[in-house]
C-alpha positions as a Markdown table, in Angstrom:
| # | Residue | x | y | z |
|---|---|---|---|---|
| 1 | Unk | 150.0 | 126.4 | 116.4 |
| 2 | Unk | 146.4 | 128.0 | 116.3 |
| 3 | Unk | 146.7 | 132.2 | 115.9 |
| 4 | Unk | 143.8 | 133.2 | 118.0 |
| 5 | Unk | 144.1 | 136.5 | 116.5 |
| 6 | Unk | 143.5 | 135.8 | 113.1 |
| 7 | Unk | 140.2 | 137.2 | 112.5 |
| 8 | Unk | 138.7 | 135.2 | 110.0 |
| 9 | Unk | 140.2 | 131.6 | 110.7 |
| 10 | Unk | 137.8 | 132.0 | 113.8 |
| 11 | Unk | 135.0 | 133.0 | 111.9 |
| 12 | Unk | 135.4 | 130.2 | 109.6 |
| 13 | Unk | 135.4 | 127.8 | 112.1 |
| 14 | Unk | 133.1 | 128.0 | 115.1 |
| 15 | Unk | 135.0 | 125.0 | 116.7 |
| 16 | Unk | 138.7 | 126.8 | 116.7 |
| 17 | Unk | 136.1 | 129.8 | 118.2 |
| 18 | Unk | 135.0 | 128.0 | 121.1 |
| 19 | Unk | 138.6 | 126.9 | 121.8 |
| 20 | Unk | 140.1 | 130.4 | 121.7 |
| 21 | Unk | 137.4 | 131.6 | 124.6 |
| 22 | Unk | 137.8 | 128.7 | 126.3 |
| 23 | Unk | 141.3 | 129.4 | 126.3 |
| 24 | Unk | 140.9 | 133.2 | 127.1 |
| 25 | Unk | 139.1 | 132.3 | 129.7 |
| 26 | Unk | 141.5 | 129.9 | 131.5 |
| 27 | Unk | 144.2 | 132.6 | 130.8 |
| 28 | Unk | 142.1 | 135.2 | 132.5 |
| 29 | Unk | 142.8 | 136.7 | 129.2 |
| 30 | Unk | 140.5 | 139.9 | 129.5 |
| 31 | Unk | 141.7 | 141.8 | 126.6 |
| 32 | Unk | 141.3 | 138.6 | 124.6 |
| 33 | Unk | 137.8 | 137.6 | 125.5 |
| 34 | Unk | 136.4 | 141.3 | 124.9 |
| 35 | Unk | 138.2 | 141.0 | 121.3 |
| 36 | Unk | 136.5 | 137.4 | 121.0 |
| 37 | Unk | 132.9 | 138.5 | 122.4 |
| 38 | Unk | 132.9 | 141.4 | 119.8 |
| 39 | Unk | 129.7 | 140.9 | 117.7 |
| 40 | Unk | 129.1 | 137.2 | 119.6 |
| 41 | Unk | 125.7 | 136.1 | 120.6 |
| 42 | Unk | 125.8 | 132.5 | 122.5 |
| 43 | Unk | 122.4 | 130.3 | 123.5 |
| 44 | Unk | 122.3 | 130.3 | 126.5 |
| 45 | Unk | 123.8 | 126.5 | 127.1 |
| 46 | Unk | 127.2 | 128.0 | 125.7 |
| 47 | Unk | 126.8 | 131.2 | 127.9 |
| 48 | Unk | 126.1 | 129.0 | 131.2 |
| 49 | Unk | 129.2 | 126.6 | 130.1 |
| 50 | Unk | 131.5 | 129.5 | 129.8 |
| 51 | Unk | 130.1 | 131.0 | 133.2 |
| 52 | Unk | 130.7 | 127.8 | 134.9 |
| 53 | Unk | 134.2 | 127.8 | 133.3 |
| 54 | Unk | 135.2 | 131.1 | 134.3 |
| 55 | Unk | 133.5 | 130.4 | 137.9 |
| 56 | Unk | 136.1 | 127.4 | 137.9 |
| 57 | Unk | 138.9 | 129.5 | 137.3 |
| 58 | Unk | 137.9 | 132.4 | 140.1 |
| 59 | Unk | 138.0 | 135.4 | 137.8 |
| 60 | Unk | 135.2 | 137.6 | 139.3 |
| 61 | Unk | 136.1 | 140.0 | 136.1 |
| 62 | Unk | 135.8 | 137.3 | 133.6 |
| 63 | Unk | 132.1 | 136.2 | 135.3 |
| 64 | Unk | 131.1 | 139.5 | 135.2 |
| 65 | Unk | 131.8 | 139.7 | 131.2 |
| 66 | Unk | 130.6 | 136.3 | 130.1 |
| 67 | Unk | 127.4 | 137.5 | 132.2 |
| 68 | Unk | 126.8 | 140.5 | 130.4 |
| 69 | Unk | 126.8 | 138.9 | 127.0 |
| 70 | Unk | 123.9 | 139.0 | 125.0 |
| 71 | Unk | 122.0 | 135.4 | 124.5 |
| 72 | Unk | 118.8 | 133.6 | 122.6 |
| 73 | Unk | 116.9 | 131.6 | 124.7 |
């Protein structure tokens, strides 16, 4: 099993990353996503995926912090 909270096995592998907001997300994980947004800056295909995502899931919350999320264009 994958520890989403380990830091630098994230960092190491942008993959495992994606899979652990994805998952936050889906969770309505708040907590979580902040912790995995920390320092993150998305083009703005992966921002728009992970809107749609959370948009999917109904979490007004989690919309409102994927927005906010600095991207390039």
């Amino acid at each position: 099993m994958t520890d989403y909270n380990n830091e630098s096995t994230l960092k190491q592998n942008p993959t495992l990353h994606m899979e652990a907001l994805k998952t936050a997300i889906t969770d309505g994980d708040e907590e979580q996503l902040k912790g995995l947004l920390t320092n993150e800056i998305f083009d703005e295909l992966q921002k728009s995926h992970l809107i749609h995502l959370a948009e999917e899931t109904g979490n007004s919350d989690i919309v409102k912090i994927l927005k906010g999320t600095p991207a390039t264009p």
